[in-house]
VOBA-1610 file (N, C-alpha, C; in pm, whole numbers, padded with zeros to 5 digits, always signed):
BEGIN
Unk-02319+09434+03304Unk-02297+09355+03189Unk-02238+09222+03236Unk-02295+09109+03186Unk-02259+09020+03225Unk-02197+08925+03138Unk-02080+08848+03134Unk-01968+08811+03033Unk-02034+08707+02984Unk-02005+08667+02885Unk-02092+08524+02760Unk-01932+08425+02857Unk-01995+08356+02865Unk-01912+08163+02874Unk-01879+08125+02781Unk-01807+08128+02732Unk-01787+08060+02527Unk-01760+07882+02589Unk-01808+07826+02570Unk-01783+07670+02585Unk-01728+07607+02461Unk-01619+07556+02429Unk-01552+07490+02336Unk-01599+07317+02336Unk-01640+07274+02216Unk-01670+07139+02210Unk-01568+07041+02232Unk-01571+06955+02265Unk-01435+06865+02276Unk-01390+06828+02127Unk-01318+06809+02116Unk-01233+06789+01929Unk-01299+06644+01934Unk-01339+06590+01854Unk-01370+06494+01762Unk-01237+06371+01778Unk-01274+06245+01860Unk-01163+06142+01848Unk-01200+06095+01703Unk-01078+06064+01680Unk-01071+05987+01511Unk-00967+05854+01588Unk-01070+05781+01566Unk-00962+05622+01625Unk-01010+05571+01451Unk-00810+05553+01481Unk-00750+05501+01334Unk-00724+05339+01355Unk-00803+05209+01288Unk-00757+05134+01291Unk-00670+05034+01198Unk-00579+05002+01261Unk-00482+04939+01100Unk-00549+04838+01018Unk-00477+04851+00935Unk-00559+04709+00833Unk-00490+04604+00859Unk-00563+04517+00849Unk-00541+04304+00933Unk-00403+04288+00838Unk-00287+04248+00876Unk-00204+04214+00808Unk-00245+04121+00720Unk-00158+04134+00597Unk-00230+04021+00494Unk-00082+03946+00473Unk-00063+03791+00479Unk+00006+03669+00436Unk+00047+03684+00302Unk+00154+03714+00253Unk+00177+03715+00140Unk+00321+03616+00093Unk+00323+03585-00040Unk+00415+03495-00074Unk+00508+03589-00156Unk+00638+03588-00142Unk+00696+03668-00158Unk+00765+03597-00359Unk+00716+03716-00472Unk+00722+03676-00586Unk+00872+03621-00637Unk+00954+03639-00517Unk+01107+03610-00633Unk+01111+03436-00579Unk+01121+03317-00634Unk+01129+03198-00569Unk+01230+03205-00518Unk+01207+03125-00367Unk+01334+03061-00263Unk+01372+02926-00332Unk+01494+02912-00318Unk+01516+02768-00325Unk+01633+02728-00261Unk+01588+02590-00191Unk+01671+02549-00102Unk+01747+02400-00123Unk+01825+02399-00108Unk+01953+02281-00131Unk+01988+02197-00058Unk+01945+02028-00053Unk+01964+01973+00082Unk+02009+01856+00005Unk+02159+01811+00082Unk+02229+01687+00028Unk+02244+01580+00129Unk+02175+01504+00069Unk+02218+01368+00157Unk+02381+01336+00212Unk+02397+01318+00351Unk+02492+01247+00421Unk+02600+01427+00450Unk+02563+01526+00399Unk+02582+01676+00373Unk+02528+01726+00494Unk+02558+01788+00644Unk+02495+01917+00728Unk+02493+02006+00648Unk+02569+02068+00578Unk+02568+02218+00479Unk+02451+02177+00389Unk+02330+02283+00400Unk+02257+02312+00291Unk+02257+02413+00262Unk+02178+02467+00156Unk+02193+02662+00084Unk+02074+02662+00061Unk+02081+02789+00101Unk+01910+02905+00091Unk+01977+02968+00001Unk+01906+02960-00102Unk+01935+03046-00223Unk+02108+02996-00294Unk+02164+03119-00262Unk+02323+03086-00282Unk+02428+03056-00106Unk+02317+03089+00025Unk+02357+03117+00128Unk+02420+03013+00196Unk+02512+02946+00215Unk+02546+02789+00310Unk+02463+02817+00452Unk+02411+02728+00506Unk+02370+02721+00664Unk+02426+02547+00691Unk+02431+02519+00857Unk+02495+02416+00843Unk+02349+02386+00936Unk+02362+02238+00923Unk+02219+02137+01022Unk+02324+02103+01128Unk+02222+02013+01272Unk+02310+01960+01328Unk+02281+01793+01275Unk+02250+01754+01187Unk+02206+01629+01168Unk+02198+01639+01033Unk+02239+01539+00943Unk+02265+01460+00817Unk+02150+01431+00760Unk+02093+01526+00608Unk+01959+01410+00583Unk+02013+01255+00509Unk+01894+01211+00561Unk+01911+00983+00501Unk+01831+01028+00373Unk+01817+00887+00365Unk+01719+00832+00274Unk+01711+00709+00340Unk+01557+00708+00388Unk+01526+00607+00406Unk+01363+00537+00326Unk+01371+00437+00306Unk+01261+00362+00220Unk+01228+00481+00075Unk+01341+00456+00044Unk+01344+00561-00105Unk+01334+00704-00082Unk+01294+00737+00020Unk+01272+00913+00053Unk+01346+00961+00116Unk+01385+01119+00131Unk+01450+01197+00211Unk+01393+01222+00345Unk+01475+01218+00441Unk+01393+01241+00564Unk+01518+01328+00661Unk+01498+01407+00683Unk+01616+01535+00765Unk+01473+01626+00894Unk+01558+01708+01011Unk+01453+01746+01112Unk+01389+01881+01032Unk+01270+01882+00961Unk+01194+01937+00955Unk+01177+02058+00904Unk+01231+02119+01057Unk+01259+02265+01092Unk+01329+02326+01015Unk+01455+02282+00983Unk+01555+02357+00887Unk+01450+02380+00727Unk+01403+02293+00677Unk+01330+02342+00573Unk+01179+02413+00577Unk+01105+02370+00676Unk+00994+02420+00713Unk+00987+02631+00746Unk+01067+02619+00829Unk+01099+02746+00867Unk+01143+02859+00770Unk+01252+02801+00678Unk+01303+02879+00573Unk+01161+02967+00475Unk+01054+02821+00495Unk+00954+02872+00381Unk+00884+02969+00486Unk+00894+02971+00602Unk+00796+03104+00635Unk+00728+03025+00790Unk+00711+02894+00773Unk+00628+02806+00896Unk+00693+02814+00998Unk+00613+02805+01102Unk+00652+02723+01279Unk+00607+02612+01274Unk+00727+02516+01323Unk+00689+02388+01369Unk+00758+02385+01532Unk+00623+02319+01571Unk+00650+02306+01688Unk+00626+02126+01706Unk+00694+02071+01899Unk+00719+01942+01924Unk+00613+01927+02028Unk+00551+01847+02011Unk+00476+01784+02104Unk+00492+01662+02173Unk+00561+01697+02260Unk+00609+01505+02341Unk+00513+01439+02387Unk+00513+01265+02329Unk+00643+01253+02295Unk+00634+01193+02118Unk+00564+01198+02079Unk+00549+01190+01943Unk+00475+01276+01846Unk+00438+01404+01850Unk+00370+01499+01745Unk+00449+01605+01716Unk+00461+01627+01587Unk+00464+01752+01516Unk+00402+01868+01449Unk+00383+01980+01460Unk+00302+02050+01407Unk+00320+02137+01307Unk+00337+02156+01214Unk+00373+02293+01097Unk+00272+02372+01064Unk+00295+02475+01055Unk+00188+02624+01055Unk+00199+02667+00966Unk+00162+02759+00836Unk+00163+02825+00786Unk+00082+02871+00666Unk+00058+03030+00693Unk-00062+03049+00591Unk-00172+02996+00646Unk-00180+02981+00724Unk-00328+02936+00807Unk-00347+02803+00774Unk-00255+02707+00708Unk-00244+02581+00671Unk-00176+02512+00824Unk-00253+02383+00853Unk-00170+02302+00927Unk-00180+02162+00929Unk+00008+02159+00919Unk+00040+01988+00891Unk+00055+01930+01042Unk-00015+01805+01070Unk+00027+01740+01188Unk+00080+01611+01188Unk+00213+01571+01224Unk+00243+01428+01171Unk+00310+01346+01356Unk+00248+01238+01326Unk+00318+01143+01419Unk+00448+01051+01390Unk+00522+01028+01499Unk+00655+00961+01482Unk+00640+00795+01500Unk+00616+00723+01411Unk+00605+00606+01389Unk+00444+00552+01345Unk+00424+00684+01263Unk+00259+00708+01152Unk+00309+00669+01029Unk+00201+00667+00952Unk+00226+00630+00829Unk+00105+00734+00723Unk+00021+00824+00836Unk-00049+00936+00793Unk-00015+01028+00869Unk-00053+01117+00837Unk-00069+01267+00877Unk-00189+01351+00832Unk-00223+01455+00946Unk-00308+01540+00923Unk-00267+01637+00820Unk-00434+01697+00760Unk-00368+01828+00697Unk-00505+01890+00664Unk-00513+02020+00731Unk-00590+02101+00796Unk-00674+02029+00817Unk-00681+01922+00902Unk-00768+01825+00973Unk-00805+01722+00855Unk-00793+01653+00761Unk-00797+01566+00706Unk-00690+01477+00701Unk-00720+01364+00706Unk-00597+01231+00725Unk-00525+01226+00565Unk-00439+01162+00569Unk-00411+01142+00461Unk-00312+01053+00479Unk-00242+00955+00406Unk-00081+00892+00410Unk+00007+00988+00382Unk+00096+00941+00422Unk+00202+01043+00389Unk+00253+01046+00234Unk+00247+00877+00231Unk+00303+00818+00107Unk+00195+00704+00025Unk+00146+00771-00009Unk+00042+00643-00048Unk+00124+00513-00128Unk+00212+00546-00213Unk+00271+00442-00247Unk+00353+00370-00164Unk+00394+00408-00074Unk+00477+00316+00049Unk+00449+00381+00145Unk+00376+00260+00247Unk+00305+00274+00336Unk+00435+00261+00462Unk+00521+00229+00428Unk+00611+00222+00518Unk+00739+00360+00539Unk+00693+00476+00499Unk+00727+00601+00494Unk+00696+00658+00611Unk+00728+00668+00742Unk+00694+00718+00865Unk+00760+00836+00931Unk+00766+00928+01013Unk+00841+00998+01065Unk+00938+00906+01182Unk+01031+00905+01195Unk+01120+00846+01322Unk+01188+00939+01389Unk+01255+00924+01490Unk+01353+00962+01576Unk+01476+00870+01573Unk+01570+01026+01510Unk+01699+00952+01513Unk+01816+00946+01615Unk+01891+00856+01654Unk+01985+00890+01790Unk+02028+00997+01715Unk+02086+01090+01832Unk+02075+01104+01974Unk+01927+01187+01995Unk+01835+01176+01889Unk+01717+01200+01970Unk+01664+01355+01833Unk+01663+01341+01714Unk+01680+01437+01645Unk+01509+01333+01566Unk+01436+01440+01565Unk+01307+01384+01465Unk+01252+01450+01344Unk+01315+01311+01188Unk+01308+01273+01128Unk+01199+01269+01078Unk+01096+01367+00948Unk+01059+01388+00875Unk+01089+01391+00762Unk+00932+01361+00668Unk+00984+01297+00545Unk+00955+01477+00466Unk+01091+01471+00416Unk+01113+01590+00329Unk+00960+01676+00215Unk+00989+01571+00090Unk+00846+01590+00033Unk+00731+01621+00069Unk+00695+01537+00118Unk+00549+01554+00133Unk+00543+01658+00282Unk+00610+01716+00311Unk+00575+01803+00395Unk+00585+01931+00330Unk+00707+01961+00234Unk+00714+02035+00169Unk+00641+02086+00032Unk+00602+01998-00005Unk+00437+01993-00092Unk+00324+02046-00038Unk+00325+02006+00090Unk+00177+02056+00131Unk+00208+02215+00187Unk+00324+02253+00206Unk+00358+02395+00207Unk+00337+02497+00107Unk+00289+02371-00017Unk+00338+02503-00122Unk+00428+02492-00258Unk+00501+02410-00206Unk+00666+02444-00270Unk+00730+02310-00370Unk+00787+02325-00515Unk+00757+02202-00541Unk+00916+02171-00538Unk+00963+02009-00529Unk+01058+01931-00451Unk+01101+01887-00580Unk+01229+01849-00630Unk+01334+01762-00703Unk+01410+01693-00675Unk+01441+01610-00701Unk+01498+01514-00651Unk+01611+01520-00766Unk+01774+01543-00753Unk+01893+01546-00857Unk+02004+01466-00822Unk+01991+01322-00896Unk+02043+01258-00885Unk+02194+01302-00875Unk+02326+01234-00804Unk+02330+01117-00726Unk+02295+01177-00575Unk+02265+01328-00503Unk+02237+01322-00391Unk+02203+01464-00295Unk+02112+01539-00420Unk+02057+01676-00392Unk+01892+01667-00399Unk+01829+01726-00309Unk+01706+01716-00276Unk+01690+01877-00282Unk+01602+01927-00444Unk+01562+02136-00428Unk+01425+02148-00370Unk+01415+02232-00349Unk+01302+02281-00316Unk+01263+02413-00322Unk+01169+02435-00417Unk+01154+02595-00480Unk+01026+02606-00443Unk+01020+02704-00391Unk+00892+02779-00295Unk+00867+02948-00346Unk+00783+02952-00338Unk+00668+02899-00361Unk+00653+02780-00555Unk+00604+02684-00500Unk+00586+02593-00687Unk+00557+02673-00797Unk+00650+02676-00909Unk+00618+02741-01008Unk+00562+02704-01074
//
């Protein structure tokens, strides 16, 4: 008598793949608090301090970027010795330091169409100066201006 071989099939791989993360805007609004000649601004009710003072220069707010960019969710990164880049949502802002346009997802645009003299600068000791609004607009998020020297910004725009 000769014994049967039972051969077992190999088990069945099941390759599980995740689903693509999806970008989402989170429903409760952020809003953020930025005072001229003020380092302390507030996320929400939160104080954070800057190392640099926002101006006003040629009627607009202009402070480094990052502190508001980031809060909403973006990376901005520096490109020496004059570019900036902001990311987010698959959106991207590109602005030069002594422009008077900027990219946005590859289309030109002014920054300021009504004053053409609205540019990004570099401020001593070397801190670069973006114009508040219109960067924060094209994020998304809509901007107030409260007189005599608070600049909101509620993100996502209601």
């Amino acid at each position: 008598m000769t014994a049967a071989l039972e051969v077992t099939p190999p088990a069945p791989t099941l390759t599980v793949i995740p689903p693509a993360p999806t970008l989402t805007v989170s429903p409760m609004p952020l809003v953020l608090h930025f005072f001229i000649g003020n380092t302390t601004y507030f996320v929400d009710t939160t104080p954070k301090t800057m190392d640099t003072r926002p101006v006003i220069v040629e009627s607009r707010t202009f402070l480094p970027i990052r502190y508001a960019a980031e809060e909403l969710g973006a990376t901005v990164d520096w490109y020496p010795p004059d570019k900036v880049e902001i990311n987010h949502l698959g959106n991207k802002i590109e602005l030069w330091i002594g422009q008077n346009s900027a990219s946005v997802n590859g289309s030109y645009v002014l920054i300021d169409p009504g004053n053409p003299n609205v540019i990004p600068f570099i401020q001593s000791p070397g801190r670069t100066m973006m114009p508040l609004r219109f960067i924060s607009e094209n994020l998304g998020a809509k901007v107030e201006w409260l007189p005599p020297q608070e600049a909101r910004i509620t993100y996502p725009a209601p």
